[in-house]
DSSP file (Angstrom, degrees, kcal/mol; ACC not computed):
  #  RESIDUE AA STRUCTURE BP1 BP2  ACC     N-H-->O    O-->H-N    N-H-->O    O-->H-N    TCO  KAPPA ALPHA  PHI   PSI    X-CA   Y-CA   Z-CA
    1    1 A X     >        0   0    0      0, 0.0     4,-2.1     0, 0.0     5,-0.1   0.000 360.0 360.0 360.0 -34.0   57.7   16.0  -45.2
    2    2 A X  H  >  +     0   0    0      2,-0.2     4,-1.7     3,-0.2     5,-0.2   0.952 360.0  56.5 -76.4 -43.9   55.3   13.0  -46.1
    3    3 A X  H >> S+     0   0    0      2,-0.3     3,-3.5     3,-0.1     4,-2.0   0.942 103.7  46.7 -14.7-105.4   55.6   14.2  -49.6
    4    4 A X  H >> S+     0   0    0      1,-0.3     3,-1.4     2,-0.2     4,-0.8   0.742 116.6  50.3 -39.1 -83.1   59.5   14.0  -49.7
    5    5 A X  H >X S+     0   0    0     -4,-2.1     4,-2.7     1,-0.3     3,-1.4   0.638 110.2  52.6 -26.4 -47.6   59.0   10.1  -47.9
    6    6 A X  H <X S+     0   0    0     -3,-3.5     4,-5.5    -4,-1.7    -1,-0.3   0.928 115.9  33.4 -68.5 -58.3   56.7    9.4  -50.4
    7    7 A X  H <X S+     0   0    0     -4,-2.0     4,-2.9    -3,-1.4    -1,-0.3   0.745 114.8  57.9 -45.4 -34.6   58.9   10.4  -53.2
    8    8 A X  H <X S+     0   0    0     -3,-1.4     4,-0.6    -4,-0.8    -2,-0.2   0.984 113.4  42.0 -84.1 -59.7   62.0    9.1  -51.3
    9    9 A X  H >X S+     0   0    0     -4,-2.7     4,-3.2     1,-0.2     3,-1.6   0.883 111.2  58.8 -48.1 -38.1   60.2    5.4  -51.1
   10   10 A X  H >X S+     0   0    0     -4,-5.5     4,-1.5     1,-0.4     3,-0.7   0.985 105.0  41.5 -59.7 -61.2   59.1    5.7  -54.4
   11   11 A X  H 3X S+     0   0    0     -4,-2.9     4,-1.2     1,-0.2    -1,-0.4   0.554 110.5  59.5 -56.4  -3.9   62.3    6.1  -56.2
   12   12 A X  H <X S+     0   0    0     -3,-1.6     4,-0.7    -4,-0.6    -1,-0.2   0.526 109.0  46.7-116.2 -15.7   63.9    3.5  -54.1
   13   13 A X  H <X S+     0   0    0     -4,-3.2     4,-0.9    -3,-0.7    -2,-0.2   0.625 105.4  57.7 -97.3   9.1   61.2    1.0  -55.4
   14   14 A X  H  X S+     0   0    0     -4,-1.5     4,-1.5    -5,-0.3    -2,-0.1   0.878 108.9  41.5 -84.2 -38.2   61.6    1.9  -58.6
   15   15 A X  H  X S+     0   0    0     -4,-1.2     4,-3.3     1,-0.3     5,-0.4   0.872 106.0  64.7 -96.6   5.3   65.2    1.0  -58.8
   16   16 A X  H  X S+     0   0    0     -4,-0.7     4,-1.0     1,-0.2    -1,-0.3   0.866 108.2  43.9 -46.7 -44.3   64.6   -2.1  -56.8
   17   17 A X  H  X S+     0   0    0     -4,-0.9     4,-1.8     3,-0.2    -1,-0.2   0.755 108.5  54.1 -71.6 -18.6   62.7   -2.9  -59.7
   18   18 A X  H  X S+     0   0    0     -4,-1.5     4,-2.0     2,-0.2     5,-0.4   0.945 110.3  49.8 -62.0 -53.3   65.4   -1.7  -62.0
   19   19 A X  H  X S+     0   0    0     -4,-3.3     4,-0.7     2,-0.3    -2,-0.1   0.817 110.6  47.8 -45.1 -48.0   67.7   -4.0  -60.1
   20   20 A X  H >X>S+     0   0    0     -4,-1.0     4,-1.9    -5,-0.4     3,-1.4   0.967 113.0  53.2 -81.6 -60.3   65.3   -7.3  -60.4
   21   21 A X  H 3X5S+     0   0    0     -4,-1.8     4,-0.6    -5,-0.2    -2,-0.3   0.801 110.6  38.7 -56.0 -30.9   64.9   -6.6  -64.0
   22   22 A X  H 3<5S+     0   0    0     -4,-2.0    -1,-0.2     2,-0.2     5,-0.2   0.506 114.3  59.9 -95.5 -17.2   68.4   -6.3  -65.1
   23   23 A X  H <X5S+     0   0    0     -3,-1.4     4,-1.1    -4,-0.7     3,-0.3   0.864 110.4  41.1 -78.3 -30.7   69.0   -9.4  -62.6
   24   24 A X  H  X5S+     0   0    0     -4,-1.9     4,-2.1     1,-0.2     5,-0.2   0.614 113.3  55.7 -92.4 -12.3   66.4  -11.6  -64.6
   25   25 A X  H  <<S+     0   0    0     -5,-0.6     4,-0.4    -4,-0.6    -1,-0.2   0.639 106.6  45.2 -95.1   8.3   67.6  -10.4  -67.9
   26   26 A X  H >> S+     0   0    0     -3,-0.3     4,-2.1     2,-0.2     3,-0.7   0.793 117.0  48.9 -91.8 -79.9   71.2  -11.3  -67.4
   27   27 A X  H 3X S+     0   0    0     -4,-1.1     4,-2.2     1,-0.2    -2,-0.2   0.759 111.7  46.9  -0.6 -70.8   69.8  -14.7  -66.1
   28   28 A X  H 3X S+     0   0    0     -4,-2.1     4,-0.9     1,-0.3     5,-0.4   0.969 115.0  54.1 -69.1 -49.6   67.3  -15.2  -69.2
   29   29 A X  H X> S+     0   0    0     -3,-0.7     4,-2.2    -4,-0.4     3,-2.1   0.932 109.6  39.9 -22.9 -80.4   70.5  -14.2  -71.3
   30   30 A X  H 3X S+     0   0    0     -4,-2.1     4,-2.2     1,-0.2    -1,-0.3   0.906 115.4  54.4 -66.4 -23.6   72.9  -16.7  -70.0
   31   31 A X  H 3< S+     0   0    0     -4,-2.2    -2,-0.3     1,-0.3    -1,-0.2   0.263 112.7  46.8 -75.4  -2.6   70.0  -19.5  -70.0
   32   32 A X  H <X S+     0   0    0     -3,-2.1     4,-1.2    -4,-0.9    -1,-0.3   0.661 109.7  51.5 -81.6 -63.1   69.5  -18.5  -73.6
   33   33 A X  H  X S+     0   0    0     -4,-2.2     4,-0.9    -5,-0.4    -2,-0.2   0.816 107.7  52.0 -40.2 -49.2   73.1  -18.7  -74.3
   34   34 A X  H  X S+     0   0    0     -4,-2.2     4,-2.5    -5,-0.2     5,-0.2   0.862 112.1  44.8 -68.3 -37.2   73.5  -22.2  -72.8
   35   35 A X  H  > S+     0   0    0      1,-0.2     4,-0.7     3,-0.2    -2,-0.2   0.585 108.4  59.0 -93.9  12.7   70.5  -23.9  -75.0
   36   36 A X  H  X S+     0   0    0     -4,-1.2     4,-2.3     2,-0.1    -1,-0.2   0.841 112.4  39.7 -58.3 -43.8   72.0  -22.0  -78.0
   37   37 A X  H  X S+     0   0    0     -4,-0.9     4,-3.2    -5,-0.3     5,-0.3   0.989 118.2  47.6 -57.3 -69.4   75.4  -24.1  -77.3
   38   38 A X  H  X S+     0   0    0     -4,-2.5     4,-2.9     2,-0.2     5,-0.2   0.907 114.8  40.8 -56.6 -46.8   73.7  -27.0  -76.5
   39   39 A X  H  X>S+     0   0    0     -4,-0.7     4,-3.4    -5,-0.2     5,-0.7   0.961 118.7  56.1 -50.1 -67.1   71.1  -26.9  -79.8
   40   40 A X  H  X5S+     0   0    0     -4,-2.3     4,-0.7     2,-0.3    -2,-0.2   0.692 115.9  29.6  22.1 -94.8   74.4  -25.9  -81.4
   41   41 A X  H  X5S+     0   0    0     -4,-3.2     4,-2.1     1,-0.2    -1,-0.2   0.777 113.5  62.0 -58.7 -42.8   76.4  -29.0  -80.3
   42   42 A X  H  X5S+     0   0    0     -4,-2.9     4,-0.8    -5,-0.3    -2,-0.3   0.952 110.8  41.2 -70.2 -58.9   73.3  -31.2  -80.3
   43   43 A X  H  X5S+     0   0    0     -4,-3.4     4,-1.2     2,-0.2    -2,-0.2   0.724 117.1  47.8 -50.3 -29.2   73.1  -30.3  -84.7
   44   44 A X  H >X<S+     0   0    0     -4,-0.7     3,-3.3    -5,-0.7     4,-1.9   0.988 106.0  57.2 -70.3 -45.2   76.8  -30.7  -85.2
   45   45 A X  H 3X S+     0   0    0     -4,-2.1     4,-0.8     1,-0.3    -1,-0.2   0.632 114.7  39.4 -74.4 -38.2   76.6  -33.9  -83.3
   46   46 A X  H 3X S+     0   0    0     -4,-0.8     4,-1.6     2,-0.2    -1,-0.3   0.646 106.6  59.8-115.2  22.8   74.0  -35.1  -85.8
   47   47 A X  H <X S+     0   0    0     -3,-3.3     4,-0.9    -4,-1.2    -2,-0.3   0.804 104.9  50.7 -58.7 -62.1   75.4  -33.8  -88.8
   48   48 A X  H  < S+     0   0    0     -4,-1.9     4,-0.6    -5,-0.1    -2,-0.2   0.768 109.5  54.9 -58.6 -11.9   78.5  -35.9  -88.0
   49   49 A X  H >< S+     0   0    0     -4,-0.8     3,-3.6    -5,-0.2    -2,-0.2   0.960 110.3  43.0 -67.2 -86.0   76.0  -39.1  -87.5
   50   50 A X  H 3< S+     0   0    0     -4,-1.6     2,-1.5     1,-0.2    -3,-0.2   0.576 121.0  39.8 -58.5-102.7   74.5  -38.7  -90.8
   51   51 A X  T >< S+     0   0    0     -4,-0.9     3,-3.1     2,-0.1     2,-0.5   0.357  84.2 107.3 -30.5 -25.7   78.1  -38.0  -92.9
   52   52 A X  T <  S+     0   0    0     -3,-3.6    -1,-0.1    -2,-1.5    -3,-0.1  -0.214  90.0  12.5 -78.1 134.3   79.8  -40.4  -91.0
   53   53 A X  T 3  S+     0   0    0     -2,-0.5     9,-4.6     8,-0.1    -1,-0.2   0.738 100.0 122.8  72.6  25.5   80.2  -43.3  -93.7
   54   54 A X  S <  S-     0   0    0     -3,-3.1     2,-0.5     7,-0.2     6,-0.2   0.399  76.2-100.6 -78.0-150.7   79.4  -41.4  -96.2
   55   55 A X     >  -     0   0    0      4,-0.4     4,-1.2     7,-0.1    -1,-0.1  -0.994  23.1-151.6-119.2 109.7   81.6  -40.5  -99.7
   56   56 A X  T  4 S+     0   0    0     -2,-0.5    -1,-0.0     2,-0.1    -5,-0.0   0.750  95.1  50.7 -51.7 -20.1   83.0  -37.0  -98.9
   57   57 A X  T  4 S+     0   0    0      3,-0.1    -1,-0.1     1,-0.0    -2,-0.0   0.992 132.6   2.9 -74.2 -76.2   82.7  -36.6 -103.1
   58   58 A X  T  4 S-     0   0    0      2,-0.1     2,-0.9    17,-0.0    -2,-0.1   0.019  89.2-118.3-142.2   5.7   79.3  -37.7 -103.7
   59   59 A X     <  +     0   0    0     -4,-1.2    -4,-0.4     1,-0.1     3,-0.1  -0.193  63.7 132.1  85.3 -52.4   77.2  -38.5 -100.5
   60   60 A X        -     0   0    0     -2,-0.9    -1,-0.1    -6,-0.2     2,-0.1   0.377  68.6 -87.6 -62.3 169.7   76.5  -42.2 -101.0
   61   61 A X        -     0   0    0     -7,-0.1     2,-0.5     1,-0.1    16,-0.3  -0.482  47.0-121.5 -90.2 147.6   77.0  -44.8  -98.2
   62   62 A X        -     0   0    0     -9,-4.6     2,-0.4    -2,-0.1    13,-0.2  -0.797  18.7-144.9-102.8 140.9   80.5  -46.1  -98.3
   63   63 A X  B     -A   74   0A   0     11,-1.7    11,-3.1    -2,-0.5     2,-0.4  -0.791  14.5-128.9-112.9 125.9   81.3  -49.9  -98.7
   64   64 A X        +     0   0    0     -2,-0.4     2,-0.3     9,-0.2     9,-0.2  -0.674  33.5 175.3 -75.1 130.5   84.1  -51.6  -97.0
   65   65 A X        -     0   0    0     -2,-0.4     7,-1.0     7,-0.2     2,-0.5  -0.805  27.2-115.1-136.0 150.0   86.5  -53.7  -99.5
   66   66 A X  E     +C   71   0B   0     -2,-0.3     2,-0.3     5,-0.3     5,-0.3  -0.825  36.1 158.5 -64.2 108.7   89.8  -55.6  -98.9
   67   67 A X  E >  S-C   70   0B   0      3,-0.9     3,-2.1    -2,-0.5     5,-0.1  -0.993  75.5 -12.8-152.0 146.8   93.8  -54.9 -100.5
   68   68 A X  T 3  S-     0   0    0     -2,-0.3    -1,-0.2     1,-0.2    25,-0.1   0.687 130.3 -47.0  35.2  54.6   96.7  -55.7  -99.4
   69   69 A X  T 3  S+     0   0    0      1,-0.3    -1,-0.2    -3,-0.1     2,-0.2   0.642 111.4 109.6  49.4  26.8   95.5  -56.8  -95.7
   70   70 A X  E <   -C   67   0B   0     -3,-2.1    -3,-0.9    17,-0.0    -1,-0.3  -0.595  69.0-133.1-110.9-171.1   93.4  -53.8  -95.2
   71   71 A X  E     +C   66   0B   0     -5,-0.3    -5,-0.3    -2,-0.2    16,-0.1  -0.956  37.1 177.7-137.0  76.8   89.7  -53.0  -95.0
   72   72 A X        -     0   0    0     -7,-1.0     2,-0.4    -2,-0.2    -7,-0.2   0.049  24.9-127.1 -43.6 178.2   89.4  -49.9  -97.2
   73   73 A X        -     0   0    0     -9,-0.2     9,-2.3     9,-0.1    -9,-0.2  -0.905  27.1-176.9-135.3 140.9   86.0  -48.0  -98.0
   74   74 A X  B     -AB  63  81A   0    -11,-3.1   -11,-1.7    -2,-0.4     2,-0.3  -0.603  27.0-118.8-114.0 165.0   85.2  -47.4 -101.5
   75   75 A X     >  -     0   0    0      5,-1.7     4,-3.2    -2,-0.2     5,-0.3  -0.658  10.5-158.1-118.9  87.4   82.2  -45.5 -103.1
   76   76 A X  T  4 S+     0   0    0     -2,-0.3    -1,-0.1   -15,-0.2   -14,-0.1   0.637  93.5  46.4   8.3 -63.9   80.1  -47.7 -105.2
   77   77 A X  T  4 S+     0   0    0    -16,-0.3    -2,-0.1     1,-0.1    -1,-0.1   0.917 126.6  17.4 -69.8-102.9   78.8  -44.4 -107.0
   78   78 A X  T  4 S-     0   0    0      1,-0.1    -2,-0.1    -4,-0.1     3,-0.1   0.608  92.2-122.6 -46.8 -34.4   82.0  -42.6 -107.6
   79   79 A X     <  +     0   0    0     -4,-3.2    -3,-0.1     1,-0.2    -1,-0.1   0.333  54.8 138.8 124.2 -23.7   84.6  -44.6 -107.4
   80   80 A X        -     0   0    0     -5,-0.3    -5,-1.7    -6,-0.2     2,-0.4   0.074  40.9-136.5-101.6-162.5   86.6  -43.4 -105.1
   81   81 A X  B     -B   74   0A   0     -7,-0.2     2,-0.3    -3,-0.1    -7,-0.2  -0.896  11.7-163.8-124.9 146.7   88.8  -44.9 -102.3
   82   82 A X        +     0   0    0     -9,-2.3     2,-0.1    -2,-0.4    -9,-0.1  -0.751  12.4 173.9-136.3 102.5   89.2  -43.6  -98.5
   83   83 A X        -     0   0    0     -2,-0.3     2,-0.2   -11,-0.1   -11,-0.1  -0.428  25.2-139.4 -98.8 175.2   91.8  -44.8  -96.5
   84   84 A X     >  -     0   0    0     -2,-0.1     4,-3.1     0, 0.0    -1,-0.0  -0.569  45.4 -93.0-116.2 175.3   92.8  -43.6  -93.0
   85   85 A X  H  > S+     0   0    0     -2,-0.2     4,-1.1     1,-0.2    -2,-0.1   0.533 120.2  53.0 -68.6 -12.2   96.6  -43.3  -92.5
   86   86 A X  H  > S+     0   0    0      2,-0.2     4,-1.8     3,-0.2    -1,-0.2   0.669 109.9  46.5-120.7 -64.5   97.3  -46.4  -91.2
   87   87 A X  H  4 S+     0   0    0      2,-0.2     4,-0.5     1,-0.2    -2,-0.2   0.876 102.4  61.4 -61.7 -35.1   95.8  -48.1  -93.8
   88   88 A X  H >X S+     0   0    0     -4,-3.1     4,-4.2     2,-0.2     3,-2.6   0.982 108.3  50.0 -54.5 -55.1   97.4  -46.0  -96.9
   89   89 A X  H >X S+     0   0    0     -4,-1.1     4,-1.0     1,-0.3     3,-1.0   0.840 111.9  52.0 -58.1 -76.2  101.1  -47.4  -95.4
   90   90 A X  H 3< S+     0   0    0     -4,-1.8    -1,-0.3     1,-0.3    -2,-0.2   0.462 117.1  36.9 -25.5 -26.3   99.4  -50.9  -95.5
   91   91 A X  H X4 S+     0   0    0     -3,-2.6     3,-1.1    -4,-0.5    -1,-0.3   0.861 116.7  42.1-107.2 -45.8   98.5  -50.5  -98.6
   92   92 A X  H << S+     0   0    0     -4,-4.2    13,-0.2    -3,-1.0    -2,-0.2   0.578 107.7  70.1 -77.3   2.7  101.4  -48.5 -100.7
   93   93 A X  T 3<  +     0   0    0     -4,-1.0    -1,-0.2    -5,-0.3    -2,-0.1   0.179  60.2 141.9-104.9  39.0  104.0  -50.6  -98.9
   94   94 A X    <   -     0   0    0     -3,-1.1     2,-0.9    -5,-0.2    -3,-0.1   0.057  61.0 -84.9 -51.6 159.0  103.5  -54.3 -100.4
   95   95 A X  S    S+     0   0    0      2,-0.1    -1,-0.1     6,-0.0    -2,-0.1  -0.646  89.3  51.1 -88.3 127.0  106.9  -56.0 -100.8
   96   96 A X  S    S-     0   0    0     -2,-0.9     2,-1.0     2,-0.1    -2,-0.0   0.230  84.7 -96.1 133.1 147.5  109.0  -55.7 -103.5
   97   97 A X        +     0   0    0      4,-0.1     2,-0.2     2,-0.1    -2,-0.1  -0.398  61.5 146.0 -81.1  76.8  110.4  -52.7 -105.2
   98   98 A X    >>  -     0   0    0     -2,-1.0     4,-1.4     1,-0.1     3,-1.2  -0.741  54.5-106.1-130.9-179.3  108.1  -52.0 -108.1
   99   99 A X  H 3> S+     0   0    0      1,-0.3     4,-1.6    -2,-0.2     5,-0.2   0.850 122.8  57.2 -51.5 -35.4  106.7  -48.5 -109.9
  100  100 A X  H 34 S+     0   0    0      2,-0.2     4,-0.3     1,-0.2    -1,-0.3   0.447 108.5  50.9 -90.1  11.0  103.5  -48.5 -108.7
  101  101 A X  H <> S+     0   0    0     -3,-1.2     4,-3.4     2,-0.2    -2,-0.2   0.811 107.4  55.5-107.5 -60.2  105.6  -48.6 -104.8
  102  102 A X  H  < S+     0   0    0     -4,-1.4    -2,-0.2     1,-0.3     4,-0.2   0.832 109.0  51.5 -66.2 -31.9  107.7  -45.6 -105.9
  103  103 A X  T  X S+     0   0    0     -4,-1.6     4,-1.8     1,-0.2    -1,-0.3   0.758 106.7  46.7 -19.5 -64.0  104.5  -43.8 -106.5
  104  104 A X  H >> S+     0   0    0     -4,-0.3     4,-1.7     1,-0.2     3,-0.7   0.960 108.7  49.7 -76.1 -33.7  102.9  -44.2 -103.8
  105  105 A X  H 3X S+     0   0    0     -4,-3.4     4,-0.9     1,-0.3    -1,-0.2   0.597 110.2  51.8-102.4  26.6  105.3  -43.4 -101.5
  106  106 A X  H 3> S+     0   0    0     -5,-0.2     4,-1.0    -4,-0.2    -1,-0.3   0.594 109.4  54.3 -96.9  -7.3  106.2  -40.1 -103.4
  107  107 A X  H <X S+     0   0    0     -4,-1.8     4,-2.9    -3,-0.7    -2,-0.2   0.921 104.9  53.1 -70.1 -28.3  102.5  -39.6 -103.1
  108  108 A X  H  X S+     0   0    0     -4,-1.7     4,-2.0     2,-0.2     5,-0.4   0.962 108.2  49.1 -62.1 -66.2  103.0  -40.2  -99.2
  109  109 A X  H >X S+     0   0    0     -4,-0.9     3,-4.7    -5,-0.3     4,-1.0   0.800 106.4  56.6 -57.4 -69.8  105.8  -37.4  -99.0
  110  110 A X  H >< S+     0   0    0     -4,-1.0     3,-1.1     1,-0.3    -1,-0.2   0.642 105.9  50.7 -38.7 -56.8  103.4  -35.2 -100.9
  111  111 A X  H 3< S+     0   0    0     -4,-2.9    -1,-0.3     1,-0.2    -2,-0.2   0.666 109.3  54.7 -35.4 -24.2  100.6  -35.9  -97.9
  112  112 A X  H << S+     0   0    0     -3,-4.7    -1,-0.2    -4,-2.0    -2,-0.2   0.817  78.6 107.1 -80.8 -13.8  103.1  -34.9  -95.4
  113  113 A X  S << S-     0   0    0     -3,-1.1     2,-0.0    -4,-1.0    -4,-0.0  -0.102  88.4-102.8 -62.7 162.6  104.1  -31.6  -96.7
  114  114 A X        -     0   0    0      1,-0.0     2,-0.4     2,-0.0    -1,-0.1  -0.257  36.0-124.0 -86.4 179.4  102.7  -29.4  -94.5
  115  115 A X              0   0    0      1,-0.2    -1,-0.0    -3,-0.1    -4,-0.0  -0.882 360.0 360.0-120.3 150.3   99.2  -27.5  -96.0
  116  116 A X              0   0    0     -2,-0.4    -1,-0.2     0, 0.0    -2,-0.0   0.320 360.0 360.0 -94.1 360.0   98.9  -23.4  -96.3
């Protein structure tokens, strides 16, 4: 009969330990899962730092210039021009009705189309 207690206790600390172990390995799990996110979020976060005012073409730092009563950024290196939307209408709408006006703003309908 002490036998059978023995046995009885024993298996009921064993899965008492089963229990606590699969309770601290869920734990360590999600607490692994949250600084994954966070490293994660914390890299994108300075990925965008460093890109932001960059050339999307060619990397180099981007220089702010004036036309038509905007504040563009150009790239020294490449060449090239980056407007925001706001700034493109400033820029392709100057007054008066000339080629380089119909241009841009069939280049404008071409940005609206929607993208596949």
């Amino acid at each position: 009969m002490m036998d059978e207690k023995n046995h009885l206790r024993d298996k009921l600390q064993l899965k008492e330990r089963v229990a606590e172990d699969q309770y601290f390995a869920e734990r360590d799990r999600e607490a692994l899962a949250k600084l994954k996110h966070a490293q994660e979020a914390e890299h994108e976060h300075s990925i965008r730092g460093l890109a932001r005012g960059r050339c999307p073409h060619c990397g180099q730092r981007l220089h702010q210039q004036p036309i038509h009563d905007a504040m563009i950024e150009a790239c020294p290196s490449c060449q090239g021009t980056w407007l925001t939307k706001a700034q493109w209408e400033t820029v392709s709408y100057p007054s008066g009705d000339t080629w380089i006006r119909k241009f841009l703003e069939g280049l404008t309908r071409l940005m609206q189309l929607p993208h596949s």
